[in-house]
Gaussian input, Z-matrix of N, CA and C with variables (Angstrom, degrees):
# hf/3-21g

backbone

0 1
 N
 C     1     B1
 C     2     B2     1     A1
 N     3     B3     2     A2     1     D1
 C     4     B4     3     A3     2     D2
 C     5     B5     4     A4     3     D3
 N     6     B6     5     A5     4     D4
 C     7     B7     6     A6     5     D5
 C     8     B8     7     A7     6     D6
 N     9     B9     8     A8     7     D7
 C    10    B10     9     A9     8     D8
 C    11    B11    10    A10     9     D9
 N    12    B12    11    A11    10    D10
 C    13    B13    12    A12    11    D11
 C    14    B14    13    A13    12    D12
 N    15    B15    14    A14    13    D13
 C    16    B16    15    A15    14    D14
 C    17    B17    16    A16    15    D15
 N    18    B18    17    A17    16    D16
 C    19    B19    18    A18    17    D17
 C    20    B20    19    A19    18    D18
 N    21    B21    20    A20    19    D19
 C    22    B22    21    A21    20    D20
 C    23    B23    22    A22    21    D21
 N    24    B24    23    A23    22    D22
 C    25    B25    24    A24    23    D23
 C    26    B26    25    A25    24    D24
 N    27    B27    26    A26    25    D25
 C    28    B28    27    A27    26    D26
 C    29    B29    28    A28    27    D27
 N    30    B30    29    A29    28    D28
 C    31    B31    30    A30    29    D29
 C    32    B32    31    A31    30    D30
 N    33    B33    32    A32    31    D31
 C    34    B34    33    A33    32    D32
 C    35    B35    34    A34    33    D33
 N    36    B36    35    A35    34    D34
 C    37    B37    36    A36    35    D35
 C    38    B38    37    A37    36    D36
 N    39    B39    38    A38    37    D37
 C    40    B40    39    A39    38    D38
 C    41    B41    40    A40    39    D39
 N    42    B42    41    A41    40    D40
 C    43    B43    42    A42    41    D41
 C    44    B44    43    A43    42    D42
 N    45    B45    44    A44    43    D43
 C    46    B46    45    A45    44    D44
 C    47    B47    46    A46    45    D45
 N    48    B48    47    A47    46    D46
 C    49    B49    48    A48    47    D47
 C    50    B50    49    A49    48    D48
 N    51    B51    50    A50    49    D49
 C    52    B52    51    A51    50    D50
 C    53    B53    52    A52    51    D51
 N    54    B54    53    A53    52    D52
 C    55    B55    54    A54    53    D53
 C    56    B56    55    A55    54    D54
 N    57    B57    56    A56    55    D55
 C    58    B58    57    A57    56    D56
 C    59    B59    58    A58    57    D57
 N    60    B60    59    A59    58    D58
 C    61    B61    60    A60    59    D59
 C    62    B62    61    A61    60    D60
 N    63    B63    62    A62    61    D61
 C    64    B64    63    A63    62    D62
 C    65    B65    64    A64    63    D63
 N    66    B66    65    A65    64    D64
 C    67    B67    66    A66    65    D65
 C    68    B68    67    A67    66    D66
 N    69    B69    68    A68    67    D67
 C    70    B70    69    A69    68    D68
 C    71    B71    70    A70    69    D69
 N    72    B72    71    A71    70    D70
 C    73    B73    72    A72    71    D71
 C    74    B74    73    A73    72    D72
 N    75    B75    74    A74    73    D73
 C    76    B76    75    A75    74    D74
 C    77    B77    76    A76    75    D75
 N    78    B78    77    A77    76    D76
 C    79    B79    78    A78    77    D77
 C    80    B80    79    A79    78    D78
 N    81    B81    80    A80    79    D79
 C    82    B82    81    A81    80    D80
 C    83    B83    82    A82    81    D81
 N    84    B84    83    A83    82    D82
 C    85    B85    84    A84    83    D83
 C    86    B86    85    A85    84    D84
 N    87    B87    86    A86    85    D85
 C    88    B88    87    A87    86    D86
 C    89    B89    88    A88    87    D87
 N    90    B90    89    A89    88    D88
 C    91    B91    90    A90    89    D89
 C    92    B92    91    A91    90    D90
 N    93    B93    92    A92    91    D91
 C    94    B94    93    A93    92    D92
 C    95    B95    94    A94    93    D93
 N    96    B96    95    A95    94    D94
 C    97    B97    96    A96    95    D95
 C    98    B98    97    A97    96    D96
 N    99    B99    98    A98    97    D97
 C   100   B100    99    A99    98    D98
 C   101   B101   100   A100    99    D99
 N   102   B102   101   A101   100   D100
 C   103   B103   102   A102   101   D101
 C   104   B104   103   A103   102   D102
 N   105   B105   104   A104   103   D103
 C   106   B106   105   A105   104   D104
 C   107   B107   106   A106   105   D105
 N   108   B108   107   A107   106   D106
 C   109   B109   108   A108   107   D107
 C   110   B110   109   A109   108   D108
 N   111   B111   110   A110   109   D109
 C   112   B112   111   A111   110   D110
 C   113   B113   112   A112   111   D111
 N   114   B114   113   A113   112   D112
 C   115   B115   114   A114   113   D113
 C   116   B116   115   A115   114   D114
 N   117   B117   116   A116   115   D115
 C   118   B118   117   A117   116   D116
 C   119   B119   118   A118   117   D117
 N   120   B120   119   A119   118   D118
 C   121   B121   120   A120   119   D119
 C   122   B122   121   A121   120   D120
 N   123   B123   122   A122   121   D121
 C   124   B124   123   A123   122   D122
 C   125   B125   124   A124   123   D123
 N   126   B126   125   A125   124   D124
 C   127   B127   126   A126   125   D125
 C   128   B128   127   A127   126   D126
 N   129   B129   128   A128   127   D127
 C   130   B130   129   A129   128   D128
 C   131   B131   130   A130   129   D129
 N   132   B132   131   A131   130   D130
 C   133   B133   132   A132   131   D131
 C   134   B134   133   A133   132   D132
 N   135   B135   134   A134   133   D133
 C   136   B136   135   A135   134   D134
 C   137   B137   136   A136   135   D135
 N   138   B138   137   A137   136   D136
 C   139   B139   138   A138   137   D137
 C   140   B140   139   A139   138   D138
 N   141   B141   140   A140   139   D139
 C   142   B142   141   A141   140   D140
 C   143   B143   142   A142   141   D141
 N   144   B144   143   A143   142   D142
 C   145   B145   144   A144   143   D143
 C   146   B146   145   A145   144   D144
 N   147   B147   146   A146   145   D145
 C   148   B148   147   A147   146   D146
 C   149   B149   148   A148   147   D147
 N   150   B150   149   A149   148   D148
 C   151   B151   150   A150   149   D149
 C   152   B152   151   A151   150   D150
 N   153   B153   152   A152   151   D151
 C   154   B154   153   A153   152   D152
 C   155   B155   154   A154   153   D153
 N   156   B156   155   A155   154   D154
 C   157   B157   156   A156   155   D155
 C   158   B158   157   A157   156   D156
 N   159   B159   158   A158   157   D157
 C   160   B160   159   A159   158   D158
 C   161   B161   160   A160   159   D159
 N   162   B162   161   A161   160   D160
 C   163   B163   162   A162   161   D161
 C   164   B164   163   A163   162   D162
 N   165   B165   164   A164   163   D163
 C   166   B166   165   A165   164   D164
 C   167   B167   166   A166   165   D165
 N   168   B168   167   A167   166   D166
 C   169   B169   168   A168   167   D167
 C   170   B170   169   A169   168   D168
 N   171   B171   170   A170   169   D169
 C   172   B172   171   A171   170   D170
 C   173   B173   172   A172   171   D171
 N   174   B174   173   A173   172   D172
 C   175   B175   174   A174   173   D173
 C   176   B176   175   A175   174   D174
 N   177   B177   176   A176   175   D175
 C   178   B178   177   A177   176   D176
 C   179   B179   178   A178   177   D177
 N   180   B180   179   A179   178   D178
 C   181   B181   180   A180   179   D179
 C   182   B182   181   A181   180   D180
 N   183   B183   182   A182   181   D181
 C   184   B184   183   A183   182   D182
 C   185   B185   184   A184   183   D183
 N   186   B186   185   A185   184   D184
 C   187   B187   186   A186   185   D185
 C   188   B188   187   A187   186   D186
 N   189   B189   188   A188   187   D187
 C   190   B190   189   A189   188   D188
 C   191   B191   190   A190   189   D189
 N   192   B192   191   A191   190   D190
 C   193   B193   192   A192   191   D191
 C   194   B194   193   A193   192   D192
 N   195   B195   194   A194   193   D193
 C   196   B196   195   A195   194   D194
 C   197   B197   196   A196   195   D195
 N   198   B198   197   A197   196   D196
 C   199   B199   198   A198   197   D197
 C   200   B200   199   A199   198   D198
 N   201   B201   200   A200   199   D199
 C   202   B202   201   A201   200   D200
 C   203   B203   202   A202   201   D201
 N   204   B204   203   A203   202   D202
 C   205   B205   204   A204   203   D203
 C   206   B206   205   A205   204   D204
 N   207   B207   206   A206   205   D205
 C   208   B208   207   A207   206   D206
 C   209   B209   208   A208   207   D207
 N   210   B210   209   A209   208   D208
 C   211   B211   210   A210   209   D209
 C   212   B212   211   A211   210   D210
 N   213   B213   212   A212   211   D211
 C   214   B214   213   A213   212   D212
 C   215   B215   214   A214   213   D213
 N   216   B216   215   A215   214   D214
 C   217   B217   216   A216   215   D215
 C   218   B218   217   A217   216   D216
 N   219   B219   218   A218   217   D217
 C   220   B220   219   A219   218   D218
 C   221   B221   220   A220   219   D219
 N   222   B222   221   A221   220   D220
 C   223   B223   222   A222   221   D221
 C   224   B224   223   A223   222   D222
 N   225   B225   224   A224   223   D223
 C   226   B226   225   A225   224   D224
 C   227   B227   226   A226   225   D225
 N   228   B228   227   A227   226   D226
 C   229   B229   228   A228   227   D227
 C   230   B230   229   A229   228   D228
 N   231   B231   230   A230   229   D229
 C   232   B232   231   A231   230   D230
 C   233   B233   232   A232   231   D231
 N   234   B234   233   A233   232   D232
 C   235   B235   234   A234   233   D233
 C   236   B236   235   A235   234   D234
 N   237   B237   236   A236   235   D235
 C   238   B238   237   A237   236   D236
 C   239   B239   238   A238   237   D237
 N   240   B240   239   A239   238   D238
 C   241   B241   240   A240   239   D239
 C   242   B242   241   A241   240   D240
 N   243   B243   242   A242   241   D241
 C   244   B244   243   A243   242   D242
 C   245   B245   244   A244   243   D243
 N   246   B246   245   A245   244   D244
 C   247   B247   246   A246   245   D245
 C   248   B248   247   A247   246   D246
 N   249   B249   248   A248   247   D247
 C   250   B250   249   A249   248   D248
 C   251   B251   250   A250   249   D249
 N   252   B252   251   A251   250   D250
 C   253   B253   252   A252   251   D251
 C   254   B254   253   A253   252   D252
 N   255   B255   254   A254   253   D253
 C   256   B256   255   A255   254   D254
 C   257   B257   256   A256   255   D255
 N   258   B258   257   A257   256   D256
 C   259   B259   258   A258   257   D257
 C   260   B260   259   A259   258   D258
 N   261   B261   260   A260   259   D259
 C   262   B262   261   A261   260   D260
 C   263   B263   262   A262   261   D261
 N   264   B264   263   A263   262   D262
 C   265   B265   264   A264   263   D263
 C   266   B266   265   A265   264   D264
 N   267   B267   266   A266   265   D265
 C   268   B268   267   A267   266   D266
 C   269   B269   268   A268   267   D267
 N   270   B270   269   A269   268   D268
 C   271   B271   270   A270   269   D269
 C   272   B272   271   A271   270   D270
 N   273   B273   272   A272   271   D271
 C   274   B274   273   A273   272   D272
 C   275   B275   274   A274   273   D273
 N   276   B276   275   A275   274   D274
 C   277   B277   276   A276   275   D275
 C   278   B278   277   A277   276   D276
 N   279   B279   278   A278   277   D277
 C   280   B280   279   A279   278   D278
 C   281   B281   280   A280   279   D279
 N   282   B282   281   A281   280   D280
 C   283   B283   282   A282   281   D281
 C   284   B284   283   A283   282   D282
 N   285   B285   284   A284   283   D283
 C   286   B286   285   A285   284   D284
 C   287   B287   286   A286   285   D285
 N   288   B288   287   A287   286   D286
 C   289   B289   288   A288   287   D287
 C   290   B290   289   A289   288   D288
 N   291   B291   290   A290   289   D289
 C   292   B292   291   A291   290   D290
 C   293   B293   292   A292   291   D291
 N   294   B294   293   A293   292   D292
 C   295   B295   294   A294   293   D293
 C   296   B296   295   A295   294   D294
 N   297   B297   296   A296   295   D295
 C   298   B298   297   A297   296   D296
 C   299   B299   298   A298   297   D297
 N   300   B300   299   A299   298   D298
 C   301   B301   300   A300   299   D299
 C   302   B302   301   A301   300   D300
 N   303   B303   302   A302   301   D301
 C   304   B304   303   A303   302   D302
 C   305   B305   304   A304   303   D303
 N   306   B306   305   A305   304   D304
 C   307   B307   306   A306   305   D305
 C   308   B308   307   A307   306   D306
 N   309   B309   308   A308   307   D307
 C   310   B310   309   A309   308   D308
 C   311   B311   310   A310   309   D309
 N   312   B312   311   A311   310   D310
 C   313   B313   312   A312   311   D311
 C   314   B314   313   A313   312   D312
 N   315   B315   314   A314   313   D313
 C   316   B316   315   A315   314   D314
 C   317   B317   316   A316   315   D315
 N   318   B318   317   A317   316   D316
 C   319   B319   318   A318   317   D317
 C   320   B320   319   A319   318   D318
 N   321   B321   320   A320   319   D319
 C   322   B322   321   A321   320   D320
 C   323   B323   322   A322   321   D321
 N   324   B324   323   A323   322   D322
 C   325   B325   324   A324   323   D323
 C   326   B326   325   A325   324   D324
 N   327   B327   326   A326   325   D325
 C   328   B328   327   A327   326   D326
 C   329   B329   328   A328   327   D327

   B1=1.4527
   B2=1.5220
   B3=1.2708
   B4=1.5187
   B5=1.2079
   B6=1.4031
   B7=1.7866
   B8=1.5198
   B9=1.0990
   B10=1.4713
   B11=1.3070
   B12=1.3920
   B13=1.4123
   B14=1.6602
   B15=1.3570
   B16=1.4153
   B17=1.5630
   B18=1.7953
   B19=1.6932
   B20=1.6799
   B21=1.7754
   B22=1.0501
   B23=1.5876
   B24=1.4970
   B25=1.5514
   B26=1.5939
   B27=1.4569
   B28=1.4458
   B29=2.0744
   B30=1.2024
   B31=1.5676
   B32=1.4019
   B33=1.0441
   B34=1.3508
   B35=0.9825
   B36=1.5871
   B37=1.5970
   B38=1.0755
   B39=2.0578
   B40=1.3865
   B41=1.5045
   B42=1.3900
   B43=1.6340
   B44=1.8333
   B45=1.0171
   B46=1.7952
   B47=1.4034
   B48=1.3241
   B49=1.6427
   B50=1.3681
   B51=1.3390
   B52=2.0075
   B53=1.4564
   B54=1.3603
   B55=1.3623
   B56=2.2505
   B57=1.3064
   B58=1.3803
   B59=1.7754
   B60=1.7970
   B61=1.4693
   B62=1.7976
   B63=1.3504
   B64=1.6563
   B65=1.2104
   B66=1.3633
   B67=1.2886
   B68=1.6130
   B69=1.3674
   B70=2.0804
   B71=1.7023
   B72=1.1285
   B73=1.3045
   B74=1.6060
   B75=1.1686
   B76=1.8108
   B77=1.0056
   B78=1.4525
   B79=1.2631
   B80=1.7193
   B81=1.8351
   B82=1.5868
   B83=1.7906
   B84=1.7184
   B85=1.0231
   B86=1.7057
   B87=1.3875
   B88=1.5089
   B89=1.6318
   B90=1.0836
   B91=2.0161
   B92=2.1370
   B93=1.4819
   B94=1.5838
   B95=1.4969
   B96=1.9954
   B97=1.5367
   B98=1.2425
   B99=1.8391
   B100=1.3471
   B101=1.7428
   B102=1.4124
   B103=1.5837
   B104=1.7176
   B105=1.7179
   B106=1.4321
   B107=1.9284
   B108=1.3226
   B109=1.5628
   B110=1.6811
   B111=1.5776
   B112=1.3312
   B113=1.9264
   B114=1.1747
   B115=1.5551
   B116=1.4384
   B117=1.3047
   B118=1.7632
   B119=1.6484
   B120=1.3362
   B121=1.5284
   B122=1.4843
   B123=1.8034
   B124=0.8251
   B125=1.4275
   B126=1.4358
   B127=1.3467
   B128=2.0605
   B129=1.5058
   B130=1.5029
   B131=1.2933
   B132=1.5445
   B133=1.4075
   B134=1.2591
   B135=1.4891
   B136=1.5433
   B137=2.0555
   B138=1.6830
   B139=1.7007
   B140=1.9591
   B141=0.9504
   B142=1.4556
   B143=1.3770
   B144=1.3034
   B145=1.1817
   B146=1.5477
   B147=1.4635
   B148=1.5653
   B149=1.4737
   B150=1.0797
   B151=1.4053
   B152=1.4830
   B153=1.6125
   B154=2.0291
   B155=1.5297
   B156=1.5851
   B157=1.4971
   B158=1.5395
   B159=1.6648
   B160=1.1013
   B161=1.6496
   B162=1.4578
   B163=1.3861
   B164=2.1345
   B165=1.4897
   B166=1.4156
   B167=1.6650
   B168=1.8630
   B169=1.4542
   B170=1.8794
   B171=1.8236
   B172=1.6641
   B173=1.2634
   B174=1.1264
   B175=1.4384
   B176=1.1672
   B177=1.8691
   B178=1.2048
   B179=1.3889
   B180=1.3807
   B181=1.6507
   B182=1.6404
   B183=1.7767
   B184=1.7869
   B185=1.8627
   B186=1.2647
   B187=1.7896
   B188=1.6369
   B189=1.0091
   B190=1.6146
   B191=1.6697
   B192=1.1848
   B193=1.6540
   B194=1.5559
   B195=1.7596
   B196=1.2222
   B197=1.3852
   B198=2.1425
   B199=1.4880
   B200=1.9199
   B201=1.0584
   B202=1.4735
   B203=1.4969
   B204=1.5234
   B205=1.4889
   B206=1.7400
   B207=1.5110
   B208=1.3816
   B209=1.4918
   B210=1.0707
   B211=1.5358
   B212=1.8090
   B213=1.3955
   B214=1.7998
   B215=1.5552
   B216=1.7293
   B217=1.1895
   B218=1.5294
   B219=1.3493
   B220=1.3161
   B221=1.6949
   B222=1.4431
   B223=1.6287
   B224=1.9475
   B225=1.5803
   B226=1.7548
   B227=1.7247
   B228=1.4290
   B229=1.3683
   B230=1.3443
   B231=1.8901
   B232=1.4297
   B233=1.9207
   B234=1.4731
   B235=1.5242
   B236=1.6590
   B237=2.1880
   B238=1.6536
   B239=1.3791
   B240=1.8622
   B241=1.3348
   B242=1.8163
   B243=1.1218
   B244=1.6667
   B245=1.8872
   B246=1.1779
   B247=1.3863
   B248=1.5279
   B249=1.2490
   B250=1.6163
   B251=1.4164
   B252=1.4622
   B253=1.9286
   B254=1.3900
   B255=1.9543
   B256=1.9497
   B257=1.3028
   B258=1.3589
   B259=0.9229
   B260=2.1175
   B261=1.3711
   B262=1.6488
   B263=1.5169
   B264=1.1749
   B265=1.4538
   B266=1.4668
   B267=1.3615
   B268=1.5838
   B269=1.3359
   B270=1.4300
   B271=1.3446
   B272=1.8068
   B273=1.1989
   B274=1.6848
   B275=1.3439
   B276=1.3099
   B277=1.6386
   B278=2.0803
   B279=1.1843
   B280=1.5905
   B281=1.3608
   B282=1.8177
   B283=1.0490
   B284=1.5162
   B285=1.3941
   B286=1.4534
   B287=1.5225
   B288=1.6627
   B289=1.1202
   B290=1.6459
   B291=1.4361
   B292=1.5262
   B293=1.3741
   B294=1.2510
   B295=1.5914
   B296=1.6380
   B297=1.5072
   B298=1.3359
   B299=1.1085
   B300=1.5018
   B301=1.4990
   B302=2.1784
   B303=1.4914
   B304=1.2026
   B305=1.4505
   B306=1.5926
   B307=1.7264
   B308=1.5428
   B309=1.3746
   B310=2.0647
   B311=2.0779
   B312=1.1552
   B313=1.8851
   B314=2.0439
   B315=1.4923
   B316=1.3895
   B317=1.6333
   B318=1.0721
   B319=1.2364
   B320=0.9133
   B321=1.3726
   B322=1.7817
   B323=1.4893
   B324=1.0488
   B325=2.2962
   B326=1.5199
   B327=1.1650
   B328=1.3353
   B329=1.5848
   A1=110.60
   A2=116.97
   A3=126.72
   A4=104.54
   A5=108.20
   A6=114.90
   A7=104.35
   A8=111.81
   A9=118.00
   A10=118.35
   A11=105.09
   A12=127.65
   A13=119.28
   A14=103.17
   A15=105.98
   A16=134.40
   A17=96.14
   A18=94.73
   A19=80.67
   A20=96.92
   A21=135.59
   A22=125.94
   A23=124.48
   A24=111.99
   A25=114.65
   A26=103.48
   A27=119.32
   A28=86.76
   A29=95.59
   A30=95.58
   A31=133.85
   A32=141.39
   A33=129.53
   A34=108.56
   A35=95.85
   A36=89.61
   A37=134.35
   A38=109.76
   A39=116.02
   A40=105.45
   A41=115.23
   A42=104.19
   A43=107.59
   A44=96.45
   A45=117.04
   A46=110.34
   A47=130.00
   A48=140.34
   A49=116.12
   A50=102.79
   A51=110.12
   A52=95.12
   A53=115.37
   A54=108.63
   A55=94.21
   A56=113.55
   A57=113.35
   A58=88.97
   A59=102.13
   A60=102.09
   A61=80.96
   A62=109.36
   A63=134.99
   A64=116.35
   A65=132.38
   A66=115.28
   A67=119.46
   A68=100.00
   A69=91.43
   A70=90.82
   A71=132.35
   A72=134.82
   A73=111.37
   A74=102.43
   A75=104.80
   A76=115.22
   A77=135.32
   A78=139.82
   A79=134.62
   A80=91.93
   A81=106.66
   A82=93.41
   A83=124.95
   A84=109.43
   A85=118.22
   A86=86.76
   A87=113.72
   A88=109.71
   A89=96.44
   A90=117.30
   A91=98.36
   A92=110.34
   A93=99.49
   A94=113.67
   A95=103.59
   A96=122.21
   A97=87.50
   A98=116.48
   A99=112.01
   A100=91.11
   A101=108.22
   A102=118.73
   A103=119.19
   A104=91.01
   A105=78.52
   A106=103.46
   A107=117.81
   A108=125.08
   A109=87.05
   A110=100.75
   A111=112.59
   A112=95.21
   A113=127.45
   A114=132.47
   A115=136.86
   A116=112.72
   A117=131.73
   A118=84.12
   A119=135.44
   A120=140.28
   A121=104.12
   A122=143.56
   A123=121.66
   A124=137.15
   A125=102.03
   A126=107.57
   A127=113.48
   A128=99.30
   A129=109.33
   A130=111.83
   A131=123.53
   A132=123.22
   A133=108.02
   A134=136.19
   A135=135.19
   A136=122.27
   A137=95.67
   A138=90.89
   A139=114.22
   A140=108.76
   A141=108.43
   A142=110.97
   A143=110.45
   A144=115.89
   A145=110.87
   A146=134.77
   A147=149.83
   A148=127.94
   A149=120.28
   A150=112.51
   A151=108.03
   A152=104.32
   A153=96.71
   A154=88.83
   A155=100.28
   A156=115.65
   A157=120.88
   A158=115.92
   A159=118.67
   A160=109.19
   A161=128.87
   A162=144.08
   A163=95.37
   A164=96.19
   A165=83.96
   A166=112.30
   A167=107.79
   A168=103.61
   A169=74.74
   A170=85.55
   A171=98.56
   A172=132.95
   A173=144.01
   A174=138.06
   A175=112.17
   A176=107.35
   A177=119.41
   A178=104.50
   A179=137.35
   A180=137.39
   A181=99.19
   A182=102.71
   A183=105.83
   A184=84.10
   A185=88.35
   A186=121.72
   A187=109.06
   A188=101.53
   A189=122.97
   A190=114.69
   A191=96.15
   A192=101.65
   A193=99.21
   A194=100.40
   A195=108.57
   A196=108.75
   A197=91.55
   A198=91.47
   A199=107.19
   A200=111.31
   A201=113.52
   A202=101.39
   A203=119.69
   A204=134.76
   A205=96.20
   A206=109.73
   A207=117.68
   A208=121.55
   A209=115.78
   A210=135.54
   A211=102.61
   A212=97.54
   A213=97.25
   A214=82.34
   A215=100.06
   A216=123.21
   A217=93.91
   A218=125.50
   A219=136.05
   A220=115.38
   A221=106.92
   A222=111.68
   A223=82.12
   A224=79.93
   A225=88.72
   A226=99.46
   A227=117.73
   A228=137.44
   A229=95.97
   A230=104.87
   A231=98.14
   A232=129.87
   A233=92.92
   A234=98.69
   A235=143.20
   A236=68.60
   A237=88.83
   A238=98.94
   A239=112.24
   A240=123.40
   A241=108.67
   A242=118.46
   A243=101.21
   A244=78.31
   A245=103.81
   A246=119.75
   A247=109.23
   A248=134.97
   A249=135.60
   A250=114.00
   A251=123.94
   A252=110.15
   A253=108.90
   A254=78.56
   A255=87.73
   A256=103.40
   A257=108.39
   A258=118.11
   A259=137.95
   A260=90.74
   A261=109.00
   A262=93.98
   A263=138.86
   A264=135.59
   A265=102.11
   A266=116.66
   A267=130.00
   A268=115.12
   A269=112.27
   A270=97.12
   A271=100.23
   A272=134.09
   A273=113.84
   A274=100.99
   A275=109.32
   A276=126.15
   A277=104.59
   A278=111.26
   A279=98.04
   A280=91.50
   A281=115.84
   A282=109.83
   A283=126.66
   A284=128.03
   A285=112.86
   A286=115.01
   A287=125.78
   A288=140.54
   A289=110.85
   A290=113.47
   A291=115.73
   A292=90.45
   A293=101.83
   A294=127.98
   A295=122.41
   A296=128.20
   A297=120.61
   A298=122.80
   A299=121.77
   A300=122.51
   A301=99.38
   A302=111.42
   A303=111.03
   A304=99.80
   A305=137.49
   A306=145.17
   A307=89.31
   A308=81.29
   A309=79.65
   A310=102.86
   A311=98.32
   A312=100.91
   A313=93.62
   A314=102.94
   A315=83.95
   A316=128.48
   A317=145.79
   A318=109.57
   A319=132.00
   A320=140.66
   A321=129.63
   A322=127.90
   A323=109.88
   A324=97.70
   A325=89.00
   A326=143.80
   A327=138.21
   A328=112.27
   D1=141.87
   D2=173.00
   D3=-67.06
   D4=140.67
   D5=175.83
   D6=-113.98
   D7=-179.49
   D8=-171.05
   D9=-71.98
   D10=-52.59
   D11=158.48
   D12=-36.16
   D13=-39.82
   D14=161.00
   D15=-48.30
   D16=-38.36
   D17=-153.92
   D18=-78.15
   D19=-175.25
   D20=-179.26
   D21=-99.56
   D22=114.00
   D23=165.84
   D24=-61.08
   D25=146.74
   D26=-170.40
   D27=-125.49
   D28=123.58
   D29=149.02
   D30=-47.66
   D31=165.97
   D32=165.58
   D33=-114.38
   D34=153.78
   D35=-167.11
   D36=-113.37
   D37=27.36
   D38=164.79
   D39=-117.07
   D40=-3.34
   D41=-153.15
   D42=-139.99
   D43=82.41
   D44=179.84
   D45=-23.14
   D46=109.11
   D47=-179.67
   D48=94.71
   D49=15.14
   D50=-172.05
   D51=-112.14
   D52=132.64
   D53=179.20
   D54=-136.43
   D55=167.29
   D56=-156.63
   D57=-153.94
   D58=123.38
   D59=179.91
   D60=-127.28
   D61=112.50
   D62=152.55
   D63=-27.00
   D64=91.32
   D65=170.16
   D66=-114.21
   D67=-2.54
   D68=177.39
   D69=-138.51
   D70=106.70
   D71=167.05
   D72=-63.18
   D73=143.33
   D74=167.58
   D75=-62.97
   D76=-38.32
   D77=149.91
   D78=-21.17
   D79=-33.78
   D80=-168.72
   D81=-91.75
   D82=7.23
   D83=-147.83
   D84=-157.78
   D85=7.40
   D86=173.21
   D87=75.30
   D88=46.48
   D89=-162.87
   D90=35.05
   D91=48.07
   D92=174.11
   D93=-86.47
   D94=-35.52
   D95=-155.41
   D96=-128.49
   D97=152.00
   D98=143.93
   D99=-147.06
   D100=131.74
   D101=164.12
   D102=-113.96
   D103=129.86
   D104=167.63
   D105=-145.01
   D106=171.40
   D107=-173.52
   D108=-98.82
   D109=127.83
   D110=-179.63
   D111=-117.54
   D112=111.44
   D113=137.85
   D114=-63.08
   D115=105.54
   D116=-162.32
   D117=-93.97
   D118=104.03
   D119=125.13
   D120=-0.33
   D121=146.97
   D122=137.00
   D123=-75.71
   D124=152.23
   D125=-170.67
   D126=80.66
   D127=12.93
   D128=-179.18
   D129=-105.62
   D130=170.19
   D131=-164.88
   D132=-145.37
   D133=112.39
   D134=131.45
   D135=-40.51
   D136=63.92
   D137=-157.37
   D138=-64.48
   D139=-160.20
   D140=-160.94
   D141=-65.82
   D142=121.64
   D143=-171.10
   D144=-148.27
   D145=162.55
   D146=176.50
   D147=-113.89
   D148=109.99
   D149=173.70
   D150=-85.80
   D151=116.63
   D152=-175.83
   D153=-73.27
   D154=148.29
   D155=164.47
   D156=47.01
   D157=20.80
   D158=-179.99
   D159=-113.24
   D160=138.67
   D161=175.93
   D162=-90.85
   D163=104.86
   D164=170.52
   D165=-127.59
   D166=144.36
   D167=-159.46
   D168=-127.12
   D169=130.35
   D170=157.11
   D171=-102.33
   D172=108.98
   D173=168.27
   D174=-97.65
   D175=128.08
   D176=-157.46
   D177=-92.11
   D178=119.16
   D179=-135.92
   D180=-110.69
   D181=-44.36
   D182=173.66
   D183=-173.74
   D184=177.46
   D185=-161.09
   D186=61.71
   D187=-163.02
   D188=-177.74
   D189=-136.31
   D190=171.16
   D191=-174.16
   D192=162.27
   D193=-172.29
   D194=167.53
   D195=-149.72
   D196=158.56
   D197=-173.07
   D198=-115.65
   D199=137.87
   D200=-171.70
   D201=-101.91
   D202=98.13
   D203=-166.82
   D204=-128.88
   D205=124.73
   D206=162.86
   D207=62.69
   D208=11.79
   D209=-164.47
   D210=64.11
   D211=51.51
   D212=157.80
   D213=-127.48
   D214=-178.00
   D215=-177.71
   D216=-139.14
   D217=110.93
   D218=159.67
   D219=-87.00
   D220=148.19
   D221=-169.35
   D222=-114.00
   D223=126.90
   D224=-177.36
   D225=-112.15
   D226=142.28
   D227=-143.43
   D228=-178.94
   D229=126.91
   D230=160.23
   D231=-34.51
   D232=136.19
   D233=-173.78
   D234=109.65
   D235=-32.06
   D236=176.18
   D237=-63.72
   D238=155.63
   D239=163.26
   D240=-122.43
   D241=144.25
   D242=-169.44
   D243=-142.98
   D244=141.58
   D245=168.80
   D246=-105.06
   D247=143.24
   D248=-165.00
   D249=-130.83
   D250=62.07
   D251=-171.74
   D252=-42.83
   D253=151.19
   D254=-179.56
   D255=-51.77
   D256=169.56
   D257=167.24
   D258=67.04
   D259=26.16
   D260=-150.09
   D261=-112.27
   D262=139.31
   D263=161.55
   D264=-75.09
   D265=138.97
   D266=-178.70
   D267=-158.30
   D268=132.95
   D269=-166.58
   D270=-131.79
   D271=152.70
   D272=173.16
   D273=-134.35
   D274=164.48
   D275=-167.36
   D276=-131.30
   D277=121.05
   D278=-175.12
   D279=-89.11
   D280=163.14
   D281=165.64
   D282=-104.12
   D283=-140.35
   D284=-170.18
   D285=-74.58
   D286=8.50
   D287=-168.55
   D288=-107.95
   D289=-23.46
   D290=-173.11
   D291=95.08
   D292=165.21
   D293=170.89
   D294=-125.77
   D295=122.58
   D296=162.38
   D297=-109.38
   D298=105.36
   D299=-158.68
   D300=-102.73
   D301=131.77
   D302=178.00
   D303=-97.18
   D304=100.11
   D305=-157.07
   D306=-112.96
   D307=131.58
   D308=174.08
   D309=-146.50
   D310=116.32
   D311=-154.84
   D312=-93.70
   D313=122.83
   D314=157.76
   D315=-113.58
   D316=115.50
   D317=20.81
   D318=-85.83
   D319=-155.21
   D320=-166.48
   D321=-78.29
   D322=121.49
   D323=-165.68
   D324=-79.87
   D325=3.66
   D326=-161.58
   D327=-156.39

């Protein structure tokens, strides 16, 4: 079996210092779930962006940052959990530590 440690970071490919290693394909899941470990660069940004028709939940894995949801500003820190309705503009900022966000979309963004 493939381990995590196995997969591969992929750049992203709208948002400079964000990189995304795949770990639950929609495929593995009847397109219900898809999870993947997203790495925020410090001082990098996942900027404002929408998932159509997607439920997305972050668990904040290590570093710090912040997430700009609904016109709040959440302080993201291991532990944090932030839930994201489809369809919501959200944007996050890592801080001088990087960010490891565990994102898992239902149904599957992937």
């Amino acid at each position: 079996k493939e381990m995590i440690a196995d997969k591969g970071w992929n750049a992203h490919a709208s948002f400079k210092g964000v990189y995304i290693k795949n770990l639950v394909l929609g495929a593995d899941t009847e397109n219900r779930l898809s999870c993947l470990l997203v790495k925020v660069e410090p001082g990098c940004a996942l900027e404002e962006h929408i998932h159509e028709g997607r439920l997305e939940l972050h668990e904040i894995i290590a570093g710090s940052g912040t997430c700009f949801l609904d016109g709040k500003e959440i302080a993201y820190q291991a532990g944090i959990i932030t839930v994201i309705p489809a369809d919501t503009k959200h944007k996050v900022v890592a801080g001088k530590d990087g960010l490891y966000i565990l994102a898992k979309f239902t149904p599957a963004a992937q």
